[in-house]
C-alpha positions as CSV (number, residue, x, y, z in Angstrom):
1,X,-6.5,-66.7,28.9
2,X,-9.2,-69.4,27.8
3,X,-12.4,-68.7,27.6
4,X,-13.8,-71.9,29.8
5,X,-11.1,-72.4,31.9
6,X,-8.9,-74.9,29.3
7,X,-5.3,-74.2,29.4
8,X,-4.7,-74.4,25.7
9,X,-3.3,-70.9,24.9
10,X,-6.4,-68.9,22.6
11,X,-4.4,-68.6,20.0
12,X,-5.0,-72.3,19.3
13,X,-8.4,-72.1,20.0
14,X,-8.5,-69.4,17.1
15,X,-10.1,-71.4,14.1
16,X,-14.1,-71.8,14.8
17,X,-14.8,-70.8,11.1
18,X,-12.2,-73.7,10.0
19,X,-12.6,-77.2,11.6
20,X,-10.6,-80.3,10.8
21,X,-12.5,-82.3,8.1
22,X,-11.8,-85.4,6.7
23,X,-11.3,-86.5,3.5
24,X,-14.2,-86.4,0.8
25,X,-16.9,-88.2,1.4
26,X,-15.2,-89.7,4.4
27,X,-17.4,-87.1,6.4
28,X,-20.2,-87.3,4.9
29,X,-23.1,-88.6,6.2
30,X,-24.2,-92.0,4.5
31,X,-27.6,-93.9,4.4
32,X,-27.7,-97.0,3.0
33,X,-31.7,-98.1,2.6
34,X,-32.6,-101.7,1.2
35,X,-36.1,-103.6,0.6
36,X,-35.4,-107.0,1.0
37,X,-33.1,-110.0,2.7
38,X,-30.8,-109.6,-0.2
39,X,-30.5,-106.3,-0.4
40,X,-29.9,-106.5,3.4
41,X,-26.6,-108.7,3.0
42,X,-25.4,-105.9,0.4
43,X,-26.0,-103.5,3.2
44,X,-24.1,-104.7,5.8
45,X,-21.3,-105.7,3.2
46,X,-20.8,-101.9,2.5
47,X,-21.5,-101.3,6.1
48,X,-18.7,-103.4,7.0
49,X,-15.7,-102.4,4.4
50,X,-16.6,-98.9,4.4
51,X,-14.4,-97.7,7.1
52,X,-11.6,-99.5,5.9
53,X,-11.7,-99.0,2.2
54,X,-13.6,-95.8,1.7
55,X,-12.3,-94.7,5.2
56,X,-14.0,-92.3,7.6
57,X,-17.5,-93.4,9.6
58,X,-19.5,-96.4,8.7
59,X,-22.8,-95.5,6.5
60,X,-26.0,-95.9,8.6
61,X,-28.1,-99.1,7.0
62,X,-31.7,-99.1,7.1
63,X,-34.2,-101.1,6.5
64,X,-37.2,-99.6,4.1
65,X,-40.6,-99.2,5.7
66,X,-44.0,-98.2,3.8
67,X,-45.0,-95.9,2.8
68,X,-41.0,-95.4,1.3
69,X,-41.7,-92.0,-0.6
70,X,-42.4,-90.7,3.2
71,X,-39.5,-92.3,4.7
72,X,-36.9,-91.1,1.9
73,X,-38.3,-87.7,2.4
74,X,-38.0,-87.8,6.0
75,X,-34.4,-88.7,5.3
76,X,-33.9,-86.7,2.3
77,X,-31.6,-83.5,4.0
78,X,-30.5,-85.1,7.0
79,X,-27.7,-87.4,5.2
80,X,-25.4,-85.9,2.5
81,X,-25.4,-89.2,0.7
82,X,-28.6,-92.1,0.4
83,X,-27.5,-95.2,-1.0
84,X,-30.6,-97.5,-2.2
85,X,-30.0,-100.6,-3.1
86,X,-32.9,-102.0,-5.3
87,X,-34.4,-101.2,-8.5
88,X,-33.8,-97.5,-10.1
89,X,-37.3,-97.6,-11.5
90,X,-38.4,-97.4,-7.5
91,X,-35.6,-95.0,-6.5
92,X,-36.3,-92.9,-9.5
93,X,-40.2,-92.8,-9.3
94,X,-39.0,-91.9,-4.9
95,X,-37.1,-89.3,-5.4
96,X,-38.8,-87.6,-8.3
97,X,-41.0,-85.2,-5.7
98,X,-38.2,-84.6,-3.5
99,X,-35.9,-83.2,-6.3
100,X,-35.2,-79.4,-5.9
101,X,-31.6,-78.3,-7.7
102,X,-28.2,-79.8,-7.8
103,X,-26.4,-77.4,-5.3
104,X,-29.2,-79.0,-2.8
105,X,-29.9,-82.0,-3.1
106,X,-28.0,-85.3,-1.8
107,X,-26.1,-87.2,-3.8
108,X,-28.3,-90.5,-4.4
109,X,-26.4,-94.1,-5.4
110,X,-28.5,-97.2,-6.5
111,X,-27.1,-101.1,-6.4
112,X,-28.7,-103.4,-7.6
113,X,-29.4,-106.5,-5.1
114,X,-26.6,-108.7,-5.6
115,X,-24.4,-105.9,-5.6
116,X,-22.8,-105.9,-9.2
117,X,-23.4,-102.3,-10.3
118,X,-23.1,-99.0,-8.5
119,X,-24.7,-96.3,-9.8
120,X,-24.2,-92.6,-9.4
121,X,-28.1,-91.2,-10.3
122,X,-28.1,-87.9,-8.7
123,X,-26.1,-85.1,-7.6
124,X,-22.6,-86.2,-9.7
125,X,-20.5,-83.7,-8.3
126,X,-22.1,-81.2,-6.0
127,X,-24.0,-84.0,-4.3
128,X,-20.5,-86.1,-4.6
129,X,-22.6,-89.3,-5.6
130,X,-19.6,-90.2,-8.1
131,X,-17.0,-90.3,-6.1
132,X,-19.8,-92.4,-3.6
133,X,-20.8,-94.8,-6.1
134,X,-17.0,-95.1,-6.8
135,X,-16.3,-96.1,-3.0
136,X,-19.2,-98.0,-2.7
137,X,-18.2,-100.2,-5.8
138,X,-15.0,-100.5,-4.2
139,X,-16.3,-101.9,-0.7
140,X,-18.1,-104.6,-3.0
141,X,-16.2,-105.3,-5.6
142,X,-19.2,-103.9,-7.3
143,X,-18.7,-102.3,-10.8
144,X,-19.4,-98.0,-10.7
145,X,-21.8,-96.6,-13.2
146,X,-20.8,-92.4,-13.9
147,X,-22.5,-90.8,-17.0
148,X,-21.6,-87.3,-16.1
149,X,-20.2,-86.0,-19.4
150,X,-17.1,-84.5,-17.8
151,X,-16.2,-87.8,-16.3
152,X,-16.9,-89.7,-19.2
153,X,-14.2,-88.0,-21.3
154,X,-11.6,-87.5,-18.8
155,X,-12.1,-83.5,-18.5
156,X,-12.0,-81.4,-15.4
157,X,-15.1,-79.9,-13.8
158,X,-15.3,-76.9,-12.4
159,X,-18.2,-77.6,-10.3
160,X,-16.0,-80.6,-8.8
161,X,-12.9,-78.7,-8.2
162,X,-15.2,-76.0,-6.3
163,X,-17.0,-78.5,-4.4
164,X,-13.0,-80.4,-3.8
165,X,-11.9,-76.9,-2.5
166,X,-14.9,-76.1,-0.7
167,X,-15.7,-72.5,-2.5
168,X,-19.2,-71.5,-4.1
169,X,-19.8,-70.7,-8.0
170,X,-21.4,-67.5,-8.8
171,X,-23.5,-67.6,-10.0
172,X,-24.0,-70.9,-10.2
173,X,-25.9,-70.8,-13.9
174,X,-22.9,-70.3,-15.2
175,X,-21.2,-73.4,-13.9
176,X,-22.7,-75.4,-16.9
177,X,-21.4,-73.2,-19.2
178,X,-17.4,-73.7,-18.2
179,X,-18.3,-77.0,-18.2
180,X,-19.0,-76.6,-21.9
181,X,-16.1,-74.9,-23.0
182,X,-13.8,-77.5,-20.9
183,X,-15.7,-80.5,-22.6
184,X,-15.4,-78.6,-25.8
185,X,-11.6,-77.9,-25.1
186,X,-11.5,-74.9,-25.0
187,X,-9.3,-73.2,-22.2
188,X,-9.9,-71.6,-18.8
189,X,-7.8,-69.2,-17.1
190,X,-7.8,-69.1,-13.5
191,X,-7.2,-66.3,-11.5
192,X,-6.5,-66.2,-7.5
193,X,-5.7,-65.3,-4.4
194,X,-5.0,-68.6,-3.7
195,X,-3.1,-71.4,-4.0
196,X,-4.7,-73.8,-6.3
197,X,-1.7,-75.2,-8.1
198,X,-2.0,-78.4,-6.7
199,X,-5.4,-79.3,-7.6
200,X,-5.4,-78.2,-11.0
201,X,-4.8,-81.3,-13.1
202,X,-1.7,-81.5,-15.1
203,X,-1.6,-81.9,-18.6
204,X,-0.3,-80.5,-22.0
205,X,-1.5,-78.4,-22.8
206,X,-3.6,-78.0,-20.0
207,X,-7.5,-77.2,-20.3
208,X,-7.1,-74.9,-17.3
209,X,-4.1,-72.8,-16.4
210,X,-3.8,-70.4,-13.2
211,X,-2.6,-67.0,-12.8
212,X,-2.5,-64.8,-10.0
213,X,-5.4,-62.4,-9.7
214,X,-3.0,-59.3,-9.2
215,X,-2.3,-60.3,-13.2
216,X,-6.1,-59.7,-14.1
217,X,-7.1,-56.9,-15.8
218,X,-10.2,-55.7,-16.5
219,X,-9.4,-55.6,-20.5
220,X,-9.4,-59.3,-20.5
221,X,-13.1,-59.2,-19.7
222,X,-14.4,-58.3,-23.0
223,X,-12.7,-61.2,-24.7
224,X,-14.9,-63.6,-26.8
225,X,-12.3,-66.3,-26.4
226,X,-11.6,-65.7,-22.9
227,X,-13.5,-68.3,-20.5
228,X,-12.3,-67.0,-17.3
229,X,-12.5,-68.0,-13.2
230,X,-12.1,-65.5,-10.8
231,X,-11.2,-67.0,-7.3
232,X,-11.7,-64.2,-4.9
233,X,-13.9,-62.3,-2.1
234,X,-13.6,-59.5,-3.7
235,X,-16.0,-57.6,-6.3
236,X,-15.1,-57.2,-9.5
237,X,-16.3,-54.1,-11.3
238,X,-18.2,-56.9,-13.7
239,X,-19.0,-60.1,-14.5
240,X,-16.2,-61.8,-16.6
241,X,-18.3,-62.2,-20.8
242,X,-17.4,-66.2,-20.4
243,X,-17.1,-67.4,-17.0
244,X,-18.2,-66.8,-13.3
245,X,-16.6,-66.6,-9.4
246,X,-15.7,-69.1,-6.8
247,X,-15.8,-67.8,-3.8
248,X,-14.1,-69.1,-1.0
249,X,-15.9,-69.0,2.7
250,X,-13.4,-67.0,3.9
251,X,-14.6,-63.6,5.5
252,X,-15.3,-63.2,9.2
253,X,-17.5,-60.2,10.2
254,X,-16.9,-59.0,13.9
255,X,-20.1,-57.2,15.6
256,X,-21.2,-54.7,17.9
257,X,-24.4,-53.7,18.9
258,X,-26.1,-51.6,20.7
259,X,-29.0,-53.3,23.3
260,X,-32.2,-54.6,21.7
261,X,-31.5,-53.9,18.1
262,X,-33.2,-55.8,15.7
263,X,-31.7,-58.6,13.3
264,X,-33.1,-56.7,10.6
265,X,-30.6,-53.4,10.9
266,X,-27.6,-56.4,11.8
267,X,-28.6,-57.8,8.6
268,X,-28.9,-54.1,6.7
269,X,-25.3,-53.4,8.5
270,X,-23.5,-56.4,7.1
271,X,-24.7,-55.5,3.7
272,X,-23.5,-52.5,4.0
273,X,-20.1,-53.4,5.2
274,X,-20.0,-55.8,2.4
275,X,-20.5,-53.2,-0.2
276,X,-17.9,-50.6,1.6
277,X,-15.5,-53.0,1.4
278,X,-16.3,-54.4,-2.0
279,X,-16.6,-58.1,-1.1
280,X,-19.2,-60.9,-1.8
281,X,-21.6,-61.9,0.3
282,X,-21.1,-65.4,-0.7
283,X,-17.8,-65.7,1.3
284,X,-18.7,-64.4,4.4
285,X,-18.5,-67.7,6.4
286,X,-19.1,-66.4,10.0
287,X,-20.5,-63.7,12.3
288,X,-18.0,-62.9,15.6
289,X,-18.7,-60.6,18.8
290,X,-17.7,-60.7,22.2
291,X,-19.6,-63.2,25.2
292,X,-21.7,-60.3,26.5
293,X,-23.5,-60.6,23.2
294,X,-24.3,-64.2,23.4
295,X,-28.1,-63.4,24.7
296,X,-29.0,-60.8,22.3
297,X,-31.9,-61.6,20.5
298,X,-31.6,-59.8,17.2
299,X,-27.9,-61.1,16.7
300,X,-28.8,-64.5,17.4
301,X,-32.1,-64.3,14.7
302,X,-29.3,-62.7,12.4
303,X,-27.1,-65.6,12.4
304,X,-30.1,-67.9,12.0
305,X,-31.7,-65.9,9.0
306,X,-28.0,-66.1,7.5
307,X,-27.3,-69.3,7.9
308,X,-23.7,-68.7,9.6
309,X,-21.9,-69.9,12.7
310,X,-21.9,-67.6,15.5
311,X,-19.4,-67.4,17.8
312,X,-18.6,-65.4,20.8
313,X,-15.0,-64.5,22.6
314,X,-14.3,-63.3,26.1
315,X,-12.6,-60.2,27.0
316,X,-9.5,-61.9,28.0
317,X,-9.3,-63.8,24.0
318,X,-9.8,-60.7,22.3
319,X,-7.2,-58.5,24.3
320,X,-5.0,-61.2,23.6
321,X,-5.8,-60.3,19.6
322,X,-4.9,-56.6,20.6
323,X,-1.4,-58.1,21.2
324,X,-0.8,-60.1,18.4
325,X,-2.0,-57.2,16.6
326,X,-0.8,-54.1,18.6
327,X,-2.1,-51.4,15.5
328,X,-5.4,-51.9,16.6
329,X,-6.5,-48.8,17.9
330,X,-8.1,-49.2,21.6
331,X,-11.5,-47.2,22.7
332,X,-11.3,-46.1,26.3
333,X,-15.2,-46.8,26.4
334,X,-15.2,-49.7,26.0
335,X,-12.2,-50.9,27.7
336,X,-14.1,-49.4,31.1
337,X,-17.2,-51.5,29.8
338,X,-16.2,-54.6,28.8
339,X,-12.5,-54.8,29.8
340,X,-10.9,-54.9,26.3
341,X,-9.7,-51.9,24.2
342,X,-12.3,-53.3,20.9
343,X,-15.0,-55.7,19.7
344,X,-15.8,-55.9,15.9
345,X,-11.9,-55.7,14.5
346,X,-10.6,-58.2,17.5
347,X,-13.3,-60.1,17.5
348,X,-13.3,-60.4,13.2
349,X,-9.5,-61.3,13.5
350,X,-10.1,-64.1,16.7
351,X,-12.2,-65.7,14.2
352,X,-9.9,-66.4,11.3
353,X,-6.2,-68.2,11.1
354,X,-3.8,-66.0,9.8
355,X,-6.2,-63.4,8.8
356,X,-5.9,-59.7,8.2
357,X,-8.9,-56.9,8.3
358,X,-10.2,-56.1,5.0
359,X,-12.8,-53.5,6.6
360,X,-11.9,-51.6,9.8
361,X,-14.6,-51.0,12.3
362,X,-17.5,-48.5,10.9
363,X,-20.4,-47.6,12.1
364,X,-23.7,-48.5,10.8
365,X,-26.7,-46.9,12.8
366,X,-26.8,-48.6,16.3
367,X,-24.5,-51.7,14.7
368,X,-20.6,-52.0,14.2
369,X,-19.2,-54.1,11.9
370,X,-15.7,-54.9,10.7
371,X,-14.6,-57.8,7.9
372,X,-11.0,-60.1,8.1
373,X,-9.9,-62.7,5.7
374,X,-8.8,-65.7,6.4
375,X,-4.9,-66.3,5.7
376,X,-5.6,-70.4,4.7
377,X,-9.0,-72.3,4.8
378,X,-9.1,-76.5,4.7
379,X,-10.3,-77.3,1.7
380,X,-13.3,-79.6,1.6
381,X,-11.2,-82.6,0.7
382,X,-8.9,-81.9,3.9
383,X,-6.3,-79.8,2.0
384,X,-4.9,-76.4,3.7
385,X,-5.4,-73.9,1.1
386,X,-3.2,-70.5,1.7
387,X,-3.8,-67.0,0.3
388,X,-1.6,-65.7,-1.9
């Protein structure tokens, strides 16, 4: 049955941790900020094409107030992209305080008042402002300005391929490093447990090739010319010489809990699952329990402290898991509680298409915790991407 009385069927209603996105940067959210009459008419040019040419929502335009270092940093993380148009000498000396790292920070276009150039200044590929600057030049018939060195000489990047798929380097100091070695053409190996093929780019020879992780092996790891990319949740008993992780947000954890426990031992649990089941903490993408749960205090400050979706099934979704997956095994206990034969596995599995456990319940002091994987994720540029 539904949880609120819909009559979609629950399988449908399955997929919290993966919601339908459109394509990059069509979701993203915009600002366009100008200083004067001129730069206003630019505004509402972009403002006007961008649904059509760049696709997705219109960018919100807004007119620049003083002081403008206060209202840029007001604005600063609640739009992925700012587009200013004015000088850069003004955007530059604007932003310069509000800077913190690329894997933060918005990607930040400048165009220039008549609307000639558009430049990508900050945030390249993690902060997408290339491919903005490229749809904004494209809504004016503007020219786009990219220095990244990647795009420059026509060479892959793996920070833009994990931002395309919508999966995390680690760690992430090592991103600059591939980049090296692909600029340098050198080659990188992939290896999966999914199905990247069609977002690798083609060429030939290729500066990245893909292999299935189950042909990894460990001896490869120790190879100075090896520069290697392991796609996975799981842990690796090291750290590849050349090379780092992507890690996909895949893993759902499912959670029981006894009564007043605190966020700190939900926390201390989930680590501890992680470890037992040798998988990152990077690609756990969502916590999962049953609606009776949905006022507990230290599960709600867990989520919070985490920075993951929470989500919560009824009795009826989750004994409808227990048939689409009748090896679960059933607890007499808490059927008589809560009117369903399990919590952390069916509730881990309700959260995730396709998925399969990767931890089976265990117990953890006073909290329960088991781990699935997703079967496909969307990517972040509105791709299904299935596990091998």
């Amino acid at each position: 049955m539904p949880e609120t009385g819909e009559q979609e069927p629950v399988q449908e209603q399955r997929f919290p941790l993966l919601p339908d996105r459109p394509l990059v940067p069509a979701g993203q959210r915009i600002a366009v900020i100008y200083l004067t009459p001129a730069g206003g008419a630019v505004a509402r040019r972009l403002e006007a094409a961008w649904p059509q040419v760049a696709g997705g929502r219109a960018p919100t335009v807004i007119t620049a107030t003083p002081p403008l270092r206060q209202m840029v940093a007001d604005l600063w993380h609640r739009f992925d992209g700012l587009v200013f148009i004015m000088a850069v000498g003004i955007v530059v000396r604007t932003i310069a305080p509000l800077l913190e790292s690329k894997w933060r920070d918005p990607g930040v276009v400048v165009i220039d008042e008549i609307g000639s150039f558009a430049v990508s200044l900050v945030g390249g590929h993690w902060g997408e402002a290339n491919c903005l600057a490229r749809n904004a030049a494209a809504c004016l018939g503007a020219v786009p300005v990219v220095t990244t060195a990647t795009d420059v000489q026509g060479r892959p990047a793996i920070d833009l391929l994990a931002k395309q798929w919508g999966f995390r380097p680690d760690p992430r100091s090592r991103v600059k490093e591939v980049n090296s070695a692909l600029l340098a053409g050198e080659r990188v190996v992939i290896y999966t447990e999914w199905d990247l093929s069609a977002d690798i780019p083609a060429s030939d020879p290729g500066p990245i090739s893909c292999c299935s992780l189950q042909e990894f092996t460990t001896s490869v790891l120790d190879d100075p010319e090896a520069v290697l990319v392991l796609v996975t949740s799981r842990m690796v008993s090291k750290l590849p010489r050349r090379g780092l992780y992507l890690r996909p947000p895949s893993l759902a954890a499912g959670i029981g809990c006894r009564r007043g426990v605190a966020a700190a031992e939900i926390t201390d649990a989930l680590e501890q699952a992680l470890r037992l089941a040798g998988r990152s903490r990077d690609s756990l993408a969502l916590l999962a329990s049953h609606t009776v749960k949905a006022d507990e205090a230290g599960l709600l400050e867990a989520s919070g402290q985490l920075g993951l979706e929470l989500k919560f099934f009824s009795s009826d979704s989750l004994d409808d898991v227990f048939k689409l997956h009748p090896d679960l095994q059933r607890s007499q206990f808490v059927q008589k509680q809560l009117g369903v034969g399990g919590v952390c596995e069916t509730a881990a599995l309700a959260a995730v298409p396709d998925g399969a456990l990767v931890l089976m319940k265990g117990k953890f002091g006073r909290v329960t915790v088991a781990l699935a994987e997703a079967g496909w994720l969307w990517s972040a540029s509105g791709r299904v991407i299935r596990r091998t």
